[in-house]
Residue, then its C-alpha position, 0 to 999 in steps of 0.5 A: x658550785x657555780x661554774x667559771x670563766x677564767x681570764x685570758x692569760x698574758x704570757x710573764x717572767x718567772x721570778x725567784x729570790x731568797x727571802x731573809x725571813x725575819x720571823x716577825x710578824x704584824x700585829x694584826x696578821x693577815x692569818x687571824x682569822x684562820x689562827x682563831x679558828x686553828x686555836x680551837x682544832x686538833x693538831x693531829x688534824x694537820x699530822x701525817x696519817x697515812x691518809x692522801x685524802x686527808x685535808x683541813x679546809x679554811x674559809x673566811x666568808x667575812x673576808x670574801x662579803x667583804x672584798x666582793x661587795x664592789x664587784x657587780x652581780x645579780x647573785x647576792x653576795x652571801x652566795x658569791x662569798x660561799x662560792x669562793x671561800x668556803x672550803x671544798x668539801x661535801x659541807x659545803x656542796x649545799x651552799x647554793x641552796x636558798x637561804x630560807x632553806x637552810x634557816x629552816x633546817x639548821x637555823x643559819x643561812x650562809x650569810x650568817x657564816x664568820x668563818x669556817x673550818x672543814x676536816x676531812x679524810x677517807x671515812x669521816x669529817x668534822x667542821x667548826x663554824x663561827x656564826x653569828x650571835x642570833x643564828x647561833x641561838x636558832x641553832x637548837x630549836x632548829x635542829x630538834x626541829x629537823x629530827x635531831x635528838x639531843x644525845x649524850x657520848x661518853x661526857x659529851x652531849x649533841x644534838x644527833x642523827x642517824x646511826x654512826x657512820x651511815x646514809x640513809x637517803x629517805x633521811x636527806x635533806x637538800x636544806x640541810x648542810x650536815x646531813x645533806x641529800x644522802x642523809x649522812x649521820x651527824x653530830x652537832x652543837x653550838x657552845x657560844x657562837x661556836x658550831x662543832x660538827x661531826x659525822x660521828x662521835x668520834x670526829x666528834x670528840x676529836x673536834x670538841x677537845x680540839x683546843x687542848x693540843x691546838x693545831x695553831x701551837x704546832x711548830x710546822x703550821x706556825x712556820x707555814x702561817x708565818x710564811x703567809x703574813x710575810x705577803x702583802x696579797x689583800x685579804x685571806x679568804x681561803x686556804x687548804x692544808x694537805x698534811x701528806x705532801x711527799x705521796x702527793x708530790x711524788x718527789x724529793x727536793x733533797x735527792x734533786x739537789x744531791x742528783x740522787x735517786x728519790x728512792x735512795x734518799x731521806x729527804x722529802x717534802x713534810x707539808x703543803x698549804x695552799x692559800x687564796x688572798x684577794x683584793x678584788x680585781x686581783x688574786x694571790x695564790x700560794x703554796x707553802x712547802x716545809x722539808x727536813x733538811x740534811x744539816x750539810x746541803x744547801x737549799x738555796x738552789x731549789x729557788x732557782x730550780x724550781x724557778x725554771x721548771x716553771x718555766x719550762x714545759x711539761x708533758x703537754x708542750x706548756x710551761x705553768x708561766x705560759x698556762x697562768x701567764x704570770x711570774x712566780x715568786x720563789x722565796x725560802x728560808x730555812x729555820x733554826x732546827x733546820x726546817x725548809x720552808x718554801x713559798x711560791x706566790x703568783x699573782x693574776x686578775x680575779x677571775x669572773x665567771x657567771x653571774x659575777x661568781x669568782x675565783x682565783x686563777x692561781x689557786x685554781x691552778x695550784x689545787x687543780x695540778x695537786x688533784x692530778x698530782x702533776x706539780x711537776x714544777x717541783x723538784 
């Protein structure tokens, strides 16, 4: 990825309000796209498994072209698009690449790119791709073309390289987002325009019958996308779910409450999700928490709560207000089988760095404390 230049910051209030969640929607949600993808997805890909590192990466490049196209730049905007939507992952570390590059190793370049989904934890990955009809058609030709063989598993078949789980370097190629410039193993095939990746078979398979328990039909992750359309931000373009929020953050919104020590109480936070939506000049980040709750403890005081921690300062002397130079809007509601769910939104001007790349400021901060699981303005 290209490097960035944030913008200065101005120093803002902290907000915080309980928001009388209705549950409706509109009927054109800004999650659409990211639902349609998550129609297609396993829901274990968003289940607790014990692994910290697991994650499940959501990038519309649709959205992005589209927000991007009146900014300025000598960079083309497939590229500033990939650069700021696609998920972070080793995918999707090949997206500076020449576009002919990848056109001739995979079929596809970036432009051709709807939106995307990108799983991964500590051993294996997988990816869905929505392409466009033309490039979707290259797909075969190319990889048989690349060294790809058409194989079979079990009643699946794929076109495949490498032996499961390996690298091979002499086998990389820059060009080629699958295998990549270490010659990773991969699985890959197009149904429509459909592209499903695995490094294995068994990511594979996993991804292949995704859409028989869809991650969408999932009760948490229908409270979480719910919590995203109740914003009036602009467009999605990126978002990241983190199915083992309590380890990584490191705390326990019910012992803070209760004033007890985290070790002696049950309570804990299920699951994270971070979010980019944009206008163009101006940038939303969000982070949506979800926590089982006691039946006989009231969660409104966590808005305040945390309200004030992101005020206050932290190890470094600096409070996250004073970092960002924005206020946050602190919003939860509980549902009715008792589910806390949490919504923190922050809005800065888009960030723009080299040749016109961008980011968003408050994503970027939210993503960057939870790599150094240091979300200390969490209780």
């Amino acid at each position: 990825m290209l490097g960035i230049l944030t913008v200065s910051p101005q120093v803002g209030t902290a907000q915080s309000a309980l928001w009388d969640w209705s549950g409706a929607v509109d009927e054109t949600p800004a999650t659409a796209p990211l639902r349609a993808m998550l129609a297609q997805v396993p829901a274990a890909y968003l289940l607790p498994s014990g692994d910290l590192l697991a994650s499940l990466g959501f990038g519309d490049l649709d959205a992005a072209r589209r927000v991007l196209a009146s900014l300025d730049s000598d960079l083309p905007l497939a590229l500033r698009a990939a650069n700021r939507a696609a998920p972070t992952a080793r995918l999707t570390m090949e997206m500076g690449a020449e576009t002919e590059t990848w056109i001739n190793a995979v079929g596809f370049s970036v432009a051709d790119i709807h939106q995307m989904v990108v799983h991964e934890n500590r051993t294996d990955a997988a990816s869905l791709i929505a392409l466009s009809p033309d490039a979707a058609a290259r797909v075969p030709d190319a990889l048989l073309a690349s060294g790809y063989e058409r194989q079979g598993y079990m009643s699946l078949h794929a076109y495949a390289a490498g032996e499961d789980g390996t690298r091979d370097r002499e086998a990389g190629r820059s060009g080629d987002p699958f295998r990549s410039f270490i010659g990773l193993s991969a699985r890959v095939d197009v149904a429509g325009t459909l592209l499903r990746h695995g490094r294995t078979w068994s990511s594979f398979s996993t991804l292949a019958y995704g859409a028989r328990s869809p991650a969408v039909a999932d009760p948490v992750v229908r409270v979480q996308l719910d919590a995203l359309d109740g914003l009036d931000a602009g467009a999605l373009l990126q978002a990241t779910f983190h199915p083992e929020a309590a380890p990584l953050l490191q705390s326990d919104p019910v012992a803070a409450l209760r004033g007890t020590d985290a070790e002696r109480d049950a309570g804990g936070w299920r699951s994270l999700l971070l979010a980019d939506f944009s206008t163009g000049a101006v940038s939303t980040g969000v982070m949506v928490l979800t926590a089982d709750w006691p039946a006989d403890l009231d969660p409104t005081p966590l808005a305040a709560l945390i309200t004030a921690r992101w005020n206050g300062t932290d190890i470094a002397g600096r409070s996250a207000a004073v970092q960002l130079g924005v206020p946050v809007e602190v919003n939860l509601w509980q549902t009715a089988d008792g589910l806390v769910v949490l919504r923190l939104a922050a809005t800065a001007p888009t960030a723009v760095g080299q040749r016109g790349v961008t980011t968003n400021p408050v994503f970027a901060f939210f993503s960057q404390r939870l790599r150094m699981l240091d979300l200390n303005f969490l209780p």
